[in-house]
N, CA, C and O atoms as a Tinker XYZ file with bonds, in Angstrom:
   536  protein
     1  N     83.920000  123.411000  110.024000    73     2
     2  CA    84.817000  122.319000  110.304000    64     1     3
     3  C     84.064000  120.998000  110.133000    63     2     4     5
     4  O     82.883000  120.821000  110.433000    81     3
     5  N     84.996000  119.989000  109.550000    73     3     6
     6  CA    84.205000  118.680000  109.188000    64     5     7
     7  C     84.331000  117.902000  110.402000    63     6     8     9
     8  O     85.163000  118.133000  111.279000    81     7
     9  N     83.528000  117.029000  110.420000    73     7    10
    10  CA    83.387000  116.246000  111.595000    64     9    11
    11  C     84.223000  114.867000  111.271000    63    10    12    13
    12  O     84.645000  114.257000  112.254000    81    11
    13  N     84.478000  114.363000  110.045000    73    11    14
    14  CA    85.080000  113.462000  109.123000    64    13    15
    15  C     86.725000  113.658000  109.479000    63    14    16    17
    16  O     87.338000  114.724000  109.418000    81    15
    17  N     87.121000  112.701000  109.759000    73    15    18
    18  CA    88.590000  112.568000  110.107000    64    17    19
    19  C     89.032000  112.506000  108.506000    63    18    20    21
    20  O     88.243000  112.371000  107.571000    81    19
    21  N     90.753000  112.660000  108.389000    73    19    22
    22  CA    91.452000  112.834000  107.462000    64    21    23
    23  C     91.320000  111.719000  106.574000    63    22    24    25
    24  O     91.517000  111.851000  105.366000    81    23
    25  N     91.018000  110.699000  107.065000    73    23    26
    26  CA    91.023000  109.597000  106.284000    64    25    27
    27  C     89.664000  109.061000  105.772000    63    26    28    29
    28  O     89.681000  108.198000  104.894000    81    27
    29  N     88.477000  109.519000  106.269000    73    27    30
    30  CA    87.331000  109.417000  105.924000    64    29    31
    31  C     87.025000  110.574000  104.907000    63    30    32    33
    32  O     85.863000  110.661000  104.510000    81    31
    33  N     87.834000  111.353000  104.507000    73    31    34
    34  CA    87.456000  113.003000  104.073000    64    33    35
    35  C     88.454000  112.081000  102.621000    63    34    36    37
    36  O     88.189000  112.520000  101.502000    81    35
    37  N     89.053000  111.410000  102.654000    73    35    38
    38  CA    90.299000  110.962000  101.417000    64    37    39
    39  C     89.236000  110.335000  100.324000    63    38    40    41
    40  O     88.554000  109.355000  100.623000    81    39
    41  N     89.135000  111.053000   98.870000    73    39    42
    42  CA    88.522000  110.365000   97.390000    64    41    43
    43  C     89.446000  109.794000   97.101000    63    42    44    45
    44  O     90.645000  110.069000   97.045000    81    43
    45  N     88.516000  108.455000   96.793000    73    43    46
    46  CA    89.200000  107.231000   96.015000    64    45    47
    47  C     89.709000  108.162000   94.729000    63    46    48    49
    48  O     88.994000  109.119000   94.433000    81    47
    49  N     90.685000  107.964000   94.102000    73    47    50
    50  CA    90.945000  108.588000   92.591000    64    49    51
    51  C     91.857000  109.859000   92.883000    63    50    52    53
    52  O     92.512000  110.334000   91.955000    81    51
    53  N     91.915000  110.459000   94.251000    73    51    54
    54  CA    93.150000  112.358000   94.648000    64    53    55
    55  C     93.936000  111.981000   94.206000    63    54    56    57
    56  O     94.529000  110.940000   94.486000    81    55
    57  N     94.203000  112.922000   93.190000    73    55    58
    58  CA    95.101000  113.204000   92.407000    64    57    59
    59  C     96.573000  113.564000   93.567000    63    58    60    61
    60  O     96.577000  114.578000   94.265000    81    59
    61  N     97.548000  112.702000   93.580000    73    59    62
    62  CA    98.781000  113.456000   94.581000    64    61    63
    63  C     99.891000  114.340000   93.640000    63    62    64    65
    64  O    101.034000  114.722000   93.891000    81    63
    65  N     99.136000  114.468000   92.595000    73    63    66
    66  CA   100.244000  115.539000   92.083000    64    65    67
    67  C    101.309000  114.823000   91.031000    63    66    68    69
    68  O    101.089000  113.712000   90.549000    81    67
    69  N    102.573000  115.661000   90.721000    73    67    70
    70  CA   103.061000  115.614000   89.945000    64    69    71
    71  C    104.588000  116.175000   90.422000    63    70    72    73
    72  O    104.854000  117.340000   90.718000    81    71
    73  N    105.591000  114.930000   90.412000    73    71    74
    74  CA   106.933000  115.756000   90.892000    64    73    75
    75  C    107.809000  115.646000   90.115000    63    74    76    77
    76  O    107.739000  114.712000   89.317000    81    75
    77  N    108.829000  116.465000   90.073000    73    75    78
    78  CA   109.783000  116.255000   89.237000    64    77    79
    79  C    111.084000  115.990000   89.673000    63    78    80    81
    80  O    111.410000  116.252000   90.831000    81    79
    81  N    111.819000  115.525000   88.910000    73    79    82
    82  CA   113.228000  114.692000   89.604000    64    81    83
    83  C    114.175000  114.685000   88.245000    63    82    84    85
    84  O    113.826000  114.159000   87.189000    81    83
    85  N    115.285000  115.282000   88.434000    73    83    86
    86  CA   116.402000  115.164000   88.218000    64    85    87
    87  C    117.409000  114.184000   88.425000    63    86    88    89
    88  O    117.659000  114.027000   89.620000    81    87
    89  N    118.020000  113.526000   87.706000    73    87    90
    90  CA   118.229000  112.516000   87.738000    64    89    91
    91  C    119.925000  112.636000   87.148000    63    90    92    93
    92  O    120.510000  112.137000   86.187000    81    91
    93  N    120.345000  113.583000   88.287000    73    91    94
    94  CA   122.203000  114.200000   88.122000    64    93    95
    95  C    123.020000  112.939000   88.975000    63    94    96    97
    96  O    122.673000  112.179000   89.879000    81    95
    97  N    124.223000  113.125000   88.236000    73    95    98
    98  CA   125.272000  112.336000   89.174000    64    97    99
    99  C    125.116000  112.284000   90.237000    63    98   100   101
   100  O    124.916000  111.142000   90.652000    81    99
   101  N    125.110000  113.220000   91.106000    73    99   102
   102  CA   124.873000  112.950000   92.867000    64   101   103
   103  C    123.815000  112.761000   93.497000    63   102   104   105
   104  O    123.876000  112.515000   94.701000    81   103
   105  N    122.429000  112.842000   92.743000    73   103   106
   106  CA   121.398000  111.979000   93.476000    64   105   107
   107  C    121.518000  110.676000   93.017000    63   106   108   109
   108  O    121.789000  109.853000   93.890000    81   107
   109  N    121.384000  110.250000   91.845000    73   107   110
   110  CA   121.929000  108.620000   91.782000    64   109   111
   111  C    123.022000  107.910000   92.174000    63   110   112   113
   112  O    122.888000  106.698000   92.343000    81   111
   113  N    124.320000  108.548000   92.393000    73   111   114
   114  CA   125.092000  108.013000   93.568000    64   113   115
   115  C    124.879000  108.172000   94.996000    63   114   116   117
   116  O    125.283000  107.322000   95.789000    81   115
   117  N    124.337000  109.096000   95.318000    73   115   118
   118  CA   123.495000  109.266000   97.115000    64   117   119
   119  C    122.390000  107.393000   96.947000    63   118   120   121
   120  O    121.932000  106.713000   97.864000    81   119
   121  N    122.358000  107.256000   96.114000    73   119   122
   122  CA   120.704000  106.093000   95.718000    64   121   123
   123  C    121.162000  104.945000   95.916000    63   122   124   125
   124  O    120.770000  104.051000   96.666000    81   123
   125  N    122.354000  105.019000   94.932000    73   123   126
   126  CA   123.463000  103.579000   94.963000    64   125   127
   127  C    123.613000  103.797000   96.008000    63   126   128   129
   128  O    122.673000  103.567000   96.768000    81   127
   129  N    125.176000  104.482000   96.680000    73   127   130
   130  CA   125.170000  104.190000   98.338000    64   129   131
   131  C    124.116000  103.765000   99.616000    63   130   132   133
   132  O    124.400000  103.195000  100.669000    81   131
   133  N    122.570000  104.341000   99.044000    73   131   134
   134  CA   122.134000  104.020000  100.198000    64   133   135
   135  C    121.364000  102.565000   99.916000    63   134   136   137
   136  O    121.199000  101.923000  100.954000    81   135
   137  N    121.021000  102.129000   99.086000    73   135   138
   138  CA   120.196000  101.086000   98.674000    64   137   139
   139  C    121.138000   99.924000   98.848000    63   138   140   141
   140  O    120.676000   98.787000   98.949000    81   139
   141  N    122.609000  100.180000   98.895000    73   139   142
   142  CA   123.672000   98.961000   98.549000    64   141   143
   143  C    123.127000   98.240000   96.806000    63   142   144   145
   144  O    122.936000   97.071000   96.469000    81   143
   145  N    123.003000   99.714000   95.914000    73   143   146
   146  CA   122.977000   98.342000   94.770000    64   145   147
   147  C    123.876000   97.631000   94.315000    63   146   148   149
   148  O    124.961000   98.126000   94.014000    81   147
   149  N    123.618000   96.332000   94.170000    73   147   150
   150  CA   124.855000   95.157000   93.489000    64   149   151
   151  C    125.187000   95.429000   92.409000    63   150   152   153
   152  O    126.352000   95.248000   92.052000    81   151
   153  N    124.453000   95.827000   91.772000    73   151   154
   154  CA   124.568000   96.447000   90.163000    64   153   155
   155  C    125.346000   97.464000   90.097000    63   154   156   157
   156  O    125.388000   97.765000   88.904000    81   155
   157  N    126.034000   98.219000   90.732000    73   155   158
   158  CA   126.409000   99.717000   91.006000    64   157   159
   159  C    127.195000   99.927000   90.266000    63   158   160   161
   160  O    127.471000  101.126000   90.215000    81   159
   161  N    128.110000   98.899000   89.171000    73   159   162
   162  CA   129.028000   99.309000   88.064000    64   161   163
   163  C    127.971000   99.491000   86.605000    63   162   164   165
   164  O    128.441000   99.609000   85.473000    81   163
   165  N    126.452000   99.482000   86.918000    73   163   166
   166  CA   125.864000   99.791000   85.306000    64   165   167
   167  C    125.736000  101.258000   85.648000    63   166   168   169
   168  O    125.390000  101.905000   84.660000    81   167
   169  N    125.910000  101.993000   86.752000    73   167   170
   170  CA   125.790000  103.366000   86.939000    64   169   171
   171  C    127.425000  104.190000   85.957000    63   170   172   173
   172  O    127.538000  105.210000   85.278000    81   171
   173  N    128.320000  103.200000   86.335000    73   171   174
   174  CA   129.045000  104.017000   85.615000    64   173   175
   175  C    129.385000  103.515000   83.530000    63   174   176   177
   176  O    129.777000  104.135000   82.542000    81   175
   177  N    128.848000  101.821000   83.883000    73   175   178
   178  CA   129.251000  101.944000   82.467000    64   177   179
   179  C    128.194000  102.343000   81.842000    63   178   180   181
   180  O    128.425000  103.190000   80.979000    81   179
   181  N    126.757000  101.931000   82.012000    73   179   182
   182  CA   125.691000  102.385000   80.695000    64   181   183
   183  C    124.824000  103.946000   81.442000    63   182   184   185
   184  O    123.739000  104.311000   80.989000    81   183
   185  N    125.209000  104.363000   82.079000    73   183   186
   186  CA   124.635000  105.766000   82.798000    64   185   187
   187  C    123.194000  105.344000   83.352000    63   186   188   189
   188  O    122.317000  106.178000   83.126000    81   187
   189  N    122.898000  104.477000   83.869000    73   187   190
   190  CA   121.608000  104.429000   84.005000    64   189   191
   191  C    121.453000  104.306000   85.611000    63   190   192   193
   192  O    122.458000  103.779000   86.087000    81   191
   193  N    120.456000  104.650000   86.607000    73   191   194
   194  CA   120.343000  104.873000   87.732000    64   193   195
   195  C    119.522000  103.334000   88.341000    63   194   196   197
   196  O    119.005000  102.433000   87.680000    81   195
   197  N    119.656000  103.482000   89.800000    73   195   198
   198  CA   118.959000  101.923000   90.270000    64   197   199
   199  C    117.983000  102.402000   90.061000    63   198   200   201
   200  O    117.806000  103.619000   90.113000    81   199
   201  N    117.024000  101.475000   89.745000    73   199   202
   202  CA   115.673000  101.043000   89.546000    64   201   203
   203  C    114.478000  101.670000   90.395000    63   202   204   205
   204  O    113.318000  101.884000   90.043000    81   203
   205  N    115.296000  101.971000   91.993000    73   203   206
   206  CA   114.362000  102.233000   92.642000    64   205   207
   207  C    114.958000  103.885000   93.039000    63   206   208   209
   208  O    115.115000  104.090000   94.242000    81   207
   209  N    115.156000  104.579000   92.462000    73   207   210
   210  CA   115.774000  105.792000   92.770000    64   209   211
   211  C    114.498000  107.154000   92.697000    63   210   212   213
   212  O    114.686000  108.312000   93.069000    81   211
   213  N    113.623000  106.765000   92.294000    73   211   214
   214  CA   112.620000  107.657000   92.216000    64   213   215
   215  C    111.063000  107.268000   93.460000    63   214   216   217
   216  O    109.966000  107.806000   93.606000    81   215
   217  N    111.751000  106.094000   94.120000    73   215   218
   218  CA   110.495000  105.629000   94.729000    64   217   219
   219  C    110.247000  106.477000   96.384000    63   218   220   221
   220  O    109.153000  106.457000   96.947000    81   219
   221  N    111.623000  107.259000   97.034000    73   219   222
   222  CA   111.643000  107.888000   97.967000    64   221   223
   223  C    110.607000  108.699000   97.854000    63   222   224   225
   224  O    109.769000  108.891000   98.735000    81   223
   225  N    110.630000  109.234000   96.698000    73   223   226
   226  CA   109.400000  110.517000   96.615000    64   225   227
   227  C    108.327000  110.283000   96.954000    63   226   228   229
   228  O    107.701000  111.213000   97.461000    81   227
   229  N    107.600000  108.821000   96.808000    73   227   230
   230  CA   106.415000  108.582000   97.128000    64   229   231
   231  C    105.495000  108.879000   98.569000    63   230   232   233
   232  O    104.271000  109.004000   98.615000    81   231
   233  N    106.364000  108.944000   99.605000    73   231   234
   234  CA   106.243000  109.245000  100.273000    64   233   235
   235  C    105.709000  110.793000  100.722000    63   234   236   237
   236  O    104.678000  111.209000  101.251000    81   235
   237  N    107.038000  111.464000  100.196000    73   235   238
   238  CA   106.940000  113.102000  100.425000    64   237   239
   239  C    105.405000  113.572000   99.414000    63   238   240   241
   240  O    104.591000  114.433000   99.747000    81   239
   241  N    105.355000  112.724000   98.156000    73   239   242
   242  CA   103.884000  113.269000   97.703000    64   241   243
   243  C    102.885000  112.903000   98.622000    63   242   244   245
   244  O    101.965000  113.714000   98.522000    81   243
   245  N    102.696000  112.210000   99.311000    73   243   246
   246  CA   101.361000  111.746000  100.316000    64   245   247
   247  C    102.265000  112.744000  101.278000    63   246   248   249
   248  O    102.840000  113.079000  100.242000    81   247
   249  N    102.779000  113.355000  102.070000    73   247   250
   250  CA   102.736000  113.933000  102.850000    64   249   251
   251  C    102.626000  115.554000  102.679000    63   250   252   253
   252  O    102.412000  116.384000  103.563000    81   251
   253  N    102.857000  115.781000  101.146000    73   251   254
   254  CA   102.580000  117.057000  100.676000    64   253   255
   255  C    101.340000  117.252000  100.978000    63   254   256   257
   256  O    101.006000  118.152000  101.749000    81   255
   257  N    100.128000  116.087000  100.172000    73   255   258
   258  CA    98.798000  116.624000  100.083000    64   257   259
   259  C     98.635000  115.972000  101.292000    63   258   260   261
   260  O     97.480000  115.640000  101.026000    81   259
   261  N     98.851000  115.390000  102.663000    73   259   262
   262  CA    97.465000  115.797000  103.810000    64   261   263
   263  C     98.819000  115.567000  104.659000    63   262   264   265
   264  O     99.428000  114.518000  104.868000    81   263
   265  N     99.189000  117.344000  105.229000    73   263   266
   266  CA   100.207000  117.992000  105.825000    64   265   267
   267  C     99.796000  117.295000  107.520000    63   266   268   269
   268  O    100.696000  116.964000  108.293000    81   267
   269  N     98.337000  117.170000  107.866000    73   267   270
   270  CA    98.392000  116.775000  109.042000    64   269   271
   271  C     98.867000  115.260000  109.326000    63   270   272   273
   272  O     98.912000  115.021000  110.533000    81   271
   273  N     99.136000  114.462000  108.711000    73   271   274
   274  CA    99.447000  113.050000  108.541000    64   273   275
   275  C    100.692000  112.987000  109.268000    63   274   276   277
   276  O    101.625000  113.634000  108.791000    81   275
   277  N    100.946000  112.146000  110.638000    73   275   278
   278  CA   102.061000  111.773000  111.227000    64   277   279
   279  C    102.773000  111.146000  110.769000    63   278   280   281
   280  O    103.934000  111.493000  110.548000    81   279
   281  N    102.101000  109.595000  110.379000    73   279   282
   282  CA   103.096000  108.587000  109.651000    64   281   283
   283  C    102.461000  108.175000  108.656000    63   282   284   285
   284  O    101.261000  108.447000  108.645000    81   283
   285  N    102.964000  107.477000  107.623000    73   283   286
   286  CA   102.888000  106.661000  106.730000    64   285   287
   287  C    103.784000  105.458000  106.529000    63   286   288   289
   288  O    104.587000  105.100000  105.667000    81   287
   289  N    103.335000  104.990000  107.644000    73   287   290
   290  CA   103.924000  103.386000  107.550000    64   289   291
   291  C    103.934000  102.137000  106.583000    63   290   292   293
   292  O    102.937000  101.435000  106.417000    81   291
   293  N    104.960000  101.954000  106.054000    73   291   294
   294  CA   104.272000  101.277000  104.591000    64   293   295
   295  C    104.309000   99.562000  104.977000    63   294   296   297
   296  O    105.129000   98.910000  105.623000    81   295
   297  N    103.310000   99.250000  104.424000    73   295   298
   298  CA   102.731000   98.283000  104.512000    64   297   299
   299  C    102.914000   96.784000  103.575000    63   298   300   301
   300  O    103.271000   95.630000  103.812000    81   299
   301  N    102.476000   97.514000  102.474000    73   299   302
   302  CA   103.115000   96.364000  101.170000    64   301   303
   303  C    103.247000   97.273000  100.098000    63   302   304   305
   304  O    102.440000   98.194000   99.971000    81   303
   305  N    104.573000   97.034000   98.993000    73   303   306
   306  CA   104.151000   97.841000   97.880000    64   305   307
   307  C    104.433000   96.681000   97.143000    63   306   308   309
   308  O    104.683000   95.643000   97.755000    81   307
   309  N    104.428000   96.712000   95.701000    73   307   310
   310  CA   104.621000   96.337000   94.337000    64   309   311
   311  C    105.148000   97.214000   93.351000    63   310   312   313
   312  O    104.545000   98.263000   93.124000    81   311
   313  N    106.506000   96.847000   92.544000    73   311   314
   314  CA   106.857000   97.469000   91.724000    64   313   315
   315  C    107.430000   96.886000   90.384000    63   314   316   317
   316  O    108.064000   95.832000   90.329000    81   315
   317  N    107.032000   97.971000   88.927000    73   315   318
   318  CA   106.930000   97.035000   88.123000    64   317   319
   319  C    108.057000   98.114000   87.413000    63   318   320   321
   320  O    107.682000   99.282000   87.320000    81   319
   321  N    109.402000   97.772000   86.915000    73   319   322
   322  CA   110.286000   98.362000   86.572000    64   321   323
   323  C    110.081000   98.119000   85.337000    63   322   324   325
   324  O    110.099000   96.915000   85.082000    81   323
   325  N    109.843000   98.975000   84.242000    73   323   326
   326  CA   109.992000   98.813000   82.778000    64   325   327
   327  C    110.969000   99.227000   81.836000    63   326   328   329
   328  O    111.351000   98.477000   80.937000    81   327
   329  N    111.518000  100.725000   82.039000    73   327   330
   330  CA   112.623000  100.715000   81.613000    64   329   331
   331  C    113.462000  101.748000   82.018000    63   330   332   333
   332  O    112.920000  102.773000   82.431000    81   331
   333  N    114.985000  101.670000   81.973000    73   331   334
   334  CA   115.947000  102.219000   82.913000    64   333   335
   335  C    115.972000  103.858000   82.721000    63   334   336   337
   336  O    115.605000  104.707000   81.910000    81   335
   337  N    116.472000  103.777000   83.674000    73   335   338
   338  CA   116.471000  105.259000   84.484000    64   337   339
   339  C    117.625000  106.112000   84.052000    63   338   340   341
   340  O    118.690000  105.756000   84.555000    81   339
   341  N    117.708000  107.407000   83.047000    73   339   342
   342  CA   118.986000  107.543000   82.201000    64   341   343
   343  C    119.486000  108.615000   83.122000    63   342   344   345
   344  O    118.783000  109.588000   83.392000    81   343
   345  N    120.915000  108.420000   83.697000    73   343   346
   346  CA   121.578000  109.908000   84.581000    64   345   347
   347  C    121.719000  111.020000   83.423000    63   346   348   349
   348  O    122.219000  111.045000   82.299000    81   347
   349  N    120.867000  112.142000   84.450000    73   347   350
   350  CA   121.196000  113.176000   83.274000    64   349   351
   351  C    119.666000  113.492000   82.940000    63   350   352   353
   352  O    119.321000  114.569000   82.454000    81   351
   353  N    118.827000  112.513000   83.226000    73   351   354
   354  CA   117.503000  113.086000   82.393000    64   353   355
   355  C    116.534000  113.087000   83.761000    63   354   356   357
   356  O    116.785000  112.583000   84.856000    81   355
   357  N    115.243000  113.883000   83.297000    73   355   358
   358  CA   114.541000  114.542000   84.038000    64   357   359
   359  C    113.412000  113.377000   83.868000    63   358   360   361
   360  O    113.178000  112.855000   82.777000    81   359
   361  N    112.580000  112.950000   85.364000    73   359   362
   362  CA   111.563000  112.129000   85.179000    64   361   363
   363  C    110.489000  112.775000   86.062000    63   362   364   365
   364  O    110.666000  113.623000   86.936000    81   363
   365  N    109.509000  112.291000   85.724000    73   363   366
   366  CA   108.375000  113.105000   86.423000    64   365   367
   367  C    107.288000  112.028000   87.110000    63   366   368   369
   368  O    106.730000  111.235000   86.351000    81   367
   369  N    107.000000  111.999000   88.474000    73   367   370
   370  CA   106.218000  111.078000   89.076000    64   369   371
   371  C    105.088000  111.477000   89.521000    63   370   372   373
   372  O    104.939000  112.318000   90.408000    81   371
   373  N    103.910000  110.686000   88.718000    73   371   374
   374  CA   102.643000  110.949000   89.047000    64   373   375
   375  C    101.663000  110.074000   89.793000    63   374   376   377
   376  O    101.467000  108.981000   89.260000    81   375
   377  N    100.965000  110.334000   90.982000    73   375   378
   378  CA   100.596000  109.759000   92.168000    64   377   379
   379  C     98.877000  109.675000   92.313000    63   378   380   381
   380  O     98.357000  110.622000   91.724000    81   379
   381  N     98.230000  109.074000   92.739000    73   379   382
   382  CA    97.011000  109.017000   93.087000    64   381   383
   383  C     96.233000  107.597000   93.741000    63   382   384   385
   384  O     96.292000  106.397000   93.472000    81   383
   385  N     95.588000  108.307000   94.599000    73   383   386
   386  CA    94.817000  107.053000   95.410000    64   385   387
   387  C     93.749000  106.331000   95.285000    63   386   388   389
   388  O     92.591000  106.717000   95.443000    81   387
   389  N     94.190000  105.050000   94.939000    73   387   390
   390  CA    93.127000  104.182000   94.830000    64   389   391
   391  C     92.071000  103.160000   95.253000    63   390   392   393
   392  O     91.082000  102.510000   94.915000    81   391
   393  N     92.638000  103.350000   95.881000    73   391   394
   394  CA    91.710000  102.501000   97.415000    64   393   395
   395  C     92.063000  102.700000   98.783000    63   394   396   397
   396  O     93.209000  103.022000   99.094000    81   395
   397  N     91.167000  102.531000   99.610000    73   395   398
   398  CA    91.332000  102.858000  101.077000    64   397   399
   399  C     90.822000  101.670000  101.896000    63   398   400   401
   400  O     89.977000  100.951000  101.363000    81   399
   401  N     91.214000  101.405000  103.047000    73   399   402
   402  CA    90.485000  100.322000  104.474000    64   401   403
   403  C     90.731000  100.227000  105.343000    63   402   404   405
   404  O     91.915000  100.321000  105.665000    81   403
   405  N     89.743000   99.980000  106.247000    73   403   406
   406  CA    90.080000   99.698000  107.701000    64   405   407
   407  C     90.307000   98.188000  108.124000    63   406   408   409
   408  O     89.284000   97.535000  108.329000    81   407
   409  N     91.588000   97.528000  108.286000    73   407   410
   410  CA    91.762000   96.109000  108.956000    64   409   411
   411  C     92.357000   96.225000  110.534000    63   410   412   413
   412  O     93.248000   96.934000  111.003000    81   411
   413  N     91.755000   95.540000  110.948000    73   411   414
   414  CA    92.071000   95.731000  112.516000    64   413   415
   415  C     92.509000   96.670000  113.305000    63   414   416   417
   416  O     93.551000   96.754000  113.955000    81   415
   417  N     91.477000   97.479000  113.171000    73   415   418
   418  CA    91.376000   98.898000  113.730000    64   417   419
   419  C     92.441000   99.982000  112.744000    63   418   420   421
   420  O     92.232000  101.195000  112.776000    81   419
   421  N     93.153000   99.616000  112.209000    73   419   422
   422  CA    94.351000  100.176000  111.100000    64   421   423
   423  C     93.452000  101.015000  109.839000    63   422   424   425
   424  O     92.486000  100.314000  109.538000    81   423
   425  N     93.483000  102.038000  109.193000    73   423   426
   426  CA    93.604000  102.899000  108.334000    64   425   427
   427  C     94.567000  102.755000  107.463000    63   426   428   429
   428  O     95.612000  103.376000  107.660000    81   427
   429  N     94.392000  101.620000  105.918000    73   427   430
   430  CA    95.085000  101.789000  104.684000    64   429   431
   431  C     94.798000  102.596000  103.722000    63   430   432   433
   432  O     93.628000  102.528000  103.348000    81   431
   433  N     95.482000  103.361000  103.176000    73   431   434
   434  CA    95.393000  103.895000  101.743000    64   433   435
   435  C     96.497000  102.866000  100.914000    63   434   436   437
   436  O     97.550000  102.371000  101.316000    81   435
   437  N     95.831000  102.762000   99.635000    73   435   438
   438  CA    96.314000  102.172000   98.562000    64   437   439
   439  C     96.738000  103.535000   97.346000    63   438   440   441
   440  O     95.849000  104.320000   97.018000    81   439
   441  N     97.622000  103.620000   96.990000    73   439   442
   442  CA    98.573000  104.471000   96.463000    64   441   443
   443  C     99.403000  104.053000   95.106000    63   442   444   445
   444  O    100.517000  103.539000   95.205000    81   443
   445  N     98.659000  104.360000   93.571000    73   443   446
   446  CA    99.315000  104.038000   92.489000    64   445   447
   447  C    100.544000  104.993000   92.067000    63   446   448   449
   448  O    100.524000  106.179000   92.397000    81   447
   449  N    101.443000  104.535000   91.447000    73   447   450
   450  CA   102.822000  105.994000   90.713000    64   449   451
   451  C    103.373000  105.302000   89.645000    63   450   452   453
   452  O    103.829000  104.238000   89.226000    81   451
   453  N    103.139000  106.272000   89.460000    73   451   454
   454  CA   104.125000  106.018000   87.763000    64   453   455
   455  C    105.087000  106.852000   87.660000    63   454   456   457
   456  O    104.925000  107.938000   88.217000    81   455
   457  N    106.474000  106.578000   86.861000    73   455   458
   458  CA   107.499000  107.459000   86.886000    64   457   459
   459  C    107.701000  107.354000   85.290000    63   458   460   461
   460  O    108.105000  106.281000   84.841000    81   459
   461  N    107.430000  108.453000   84.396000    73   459   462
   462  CA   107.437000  108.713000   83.608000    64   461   463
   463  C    108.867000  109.526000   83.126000    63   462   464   465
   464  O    109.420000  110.280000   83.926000    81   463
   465  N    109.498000  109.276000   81.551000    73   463   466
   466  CA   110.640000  110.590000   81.201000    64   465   467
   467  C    109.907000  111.506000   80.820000    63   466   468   469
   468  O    108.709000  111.576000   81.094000    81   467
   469  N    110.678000  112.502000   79.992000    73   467   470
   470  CA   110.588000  113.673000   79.581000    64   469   471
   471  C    109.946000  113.385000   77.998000    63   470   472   473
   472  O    109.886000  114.319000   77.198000    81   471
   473  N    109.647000  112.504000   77.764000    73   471   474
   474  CA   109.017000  111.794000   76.187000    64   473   475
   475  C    107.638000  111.263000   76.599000    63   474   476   477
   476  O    106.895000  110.879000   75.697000    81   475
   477  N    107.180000  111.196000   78.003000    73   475   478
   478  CA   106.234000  110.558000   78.646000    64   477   479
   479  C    106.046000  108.834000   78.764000    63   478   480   481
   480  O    105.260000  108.137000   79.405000    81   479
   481  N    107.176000  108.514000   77.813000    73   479   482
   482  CA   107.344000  107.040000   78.219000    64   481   483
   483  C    107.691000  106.085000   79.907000    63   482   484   485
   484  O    108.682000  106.131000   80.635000    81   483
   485  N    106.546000  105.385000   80.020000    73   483   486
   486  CA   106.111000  105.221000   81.574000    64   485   487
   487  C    107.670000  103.671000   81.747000    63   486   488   489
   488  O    107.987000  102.622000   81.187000    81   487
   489  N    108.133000  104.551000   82.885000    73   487   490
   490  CA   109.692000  103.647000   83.202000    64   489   491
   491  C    109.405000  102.585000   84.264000    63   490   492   493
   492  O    110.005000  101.511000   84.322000    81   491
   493  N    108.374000  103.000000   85.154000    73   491   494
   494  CA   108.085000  102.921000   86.876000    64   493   495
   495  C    106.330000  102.740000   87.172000    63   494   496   497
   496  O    105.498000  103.608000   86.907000    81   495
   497  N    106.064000  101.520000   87.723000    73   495   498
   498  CA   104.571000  101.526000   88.007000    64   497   499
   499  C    104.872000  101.107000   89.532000    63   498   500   501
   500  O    105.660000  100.231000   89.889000    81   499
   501  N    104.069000  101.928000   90.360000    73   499   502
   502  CA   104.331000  100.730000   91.589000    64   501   503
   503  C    102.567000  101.133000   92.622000    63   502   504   505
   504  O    101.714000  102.015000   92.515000    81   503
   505  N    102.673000  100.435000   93.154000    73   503   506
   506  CA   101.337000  100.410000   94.050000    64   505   507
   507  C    101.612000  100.147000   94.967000    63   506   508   509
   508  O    102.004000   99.007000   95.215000    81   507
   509  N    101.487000  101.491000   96.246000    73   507   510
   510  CA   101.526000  100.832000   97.654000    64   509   511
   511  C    100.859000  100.883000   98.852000    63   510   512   513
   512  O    100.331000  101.943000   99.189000    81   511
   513  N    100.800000   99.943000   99.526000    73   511   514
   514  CA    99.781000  100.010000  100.491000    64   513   515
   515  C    100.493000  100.960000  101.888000    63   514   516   517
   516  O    101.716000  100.991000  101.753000    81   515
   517  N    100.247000  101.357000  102.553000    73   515   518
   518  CA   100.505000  102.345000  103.627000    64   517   519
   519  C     99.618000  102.453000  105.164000    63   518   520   521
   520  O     98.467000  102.726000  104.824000    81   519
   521  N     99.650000  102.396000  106.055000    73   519   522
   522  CA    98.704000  102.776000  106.948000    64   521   523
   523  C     98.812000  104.186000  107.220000    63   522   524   525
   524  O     99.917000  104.723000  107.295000    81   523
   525  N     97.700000  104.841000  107.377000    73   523   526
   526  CA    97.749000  105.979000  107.425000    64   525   527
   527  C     97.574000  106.934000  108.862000    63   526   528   529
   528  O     96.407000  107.192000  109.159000    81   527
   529  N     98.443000  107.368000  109.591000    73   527   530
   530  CA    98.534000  107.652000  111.127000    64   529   531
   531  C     97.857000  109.152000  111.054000    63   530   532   533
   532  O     98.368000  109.838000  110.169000    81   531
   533  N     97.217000  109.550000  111.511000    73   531   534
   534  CA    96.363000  111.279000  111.907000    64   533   535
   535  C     97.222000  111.913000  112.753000    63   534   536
   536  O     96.952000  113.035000  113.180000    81   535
């Protein structure tokens, strides 16, 4: 057993994996409803999903890889939307950590994702900061 708490035991660079997401009529309308998007008539005329419909996951990947983690309180993110999100197609979000710190007694991880299609063309960049609860 390590003597190193969860967050001292965390490499800059862990890979959080790789998820996949479907991107059907009823998760992008569950997305619209809950986000209130204003935009919510480009869902039905050009098929394309809100912007931020793949960013929930980010979460569940940091809680996949360190299962003992209570919270992940998010802190600050940044997101860089490049291009739209087609209903109907499959995107795949890939995660990894890039920096870590301690500010006032607090435990951050810094957390890059990209949301890639099925062509590997990158749709979604975002970076977020999190405190990380044991």
């Amino acid at each position: 057993m390590s003597d190193k708490s969860d967050f001292e035991a965390i490499p800059i660079g862990l890979d959080l994996g790789t998820m996949e997401m479907t991107l059907d009529e009823n998760t992008v309308n569950d997305r619209v409803g809950l986000v209130q998007w204003e935009a919510g008539e480009l869902v039905d005329k050009f098929h394309i999903a809100p912007p931020v419909t793949s960013i929930e996951q980010h979460p569940r990947m940091r809680f996949a890889k360190f299962p003992d983690l209570r919270a992940a309180i998010w802190a600050k993110s940044e997101h860089e939307f490049l291009k739209p999100m087609k209903i109907g197609s499959k995107i795949f979000i890939r995660g990894k950590i890039v920096d870590k710190y301690v500010k006032r007694s607090k435990n951050y991880v810094v957390s890059e994702f990209e949301a890639v299609d099925e062509g590997g063309e990158v749709l979604l960049r975002s970076r977020e900061t999190g405190i990380h609860v044991e």
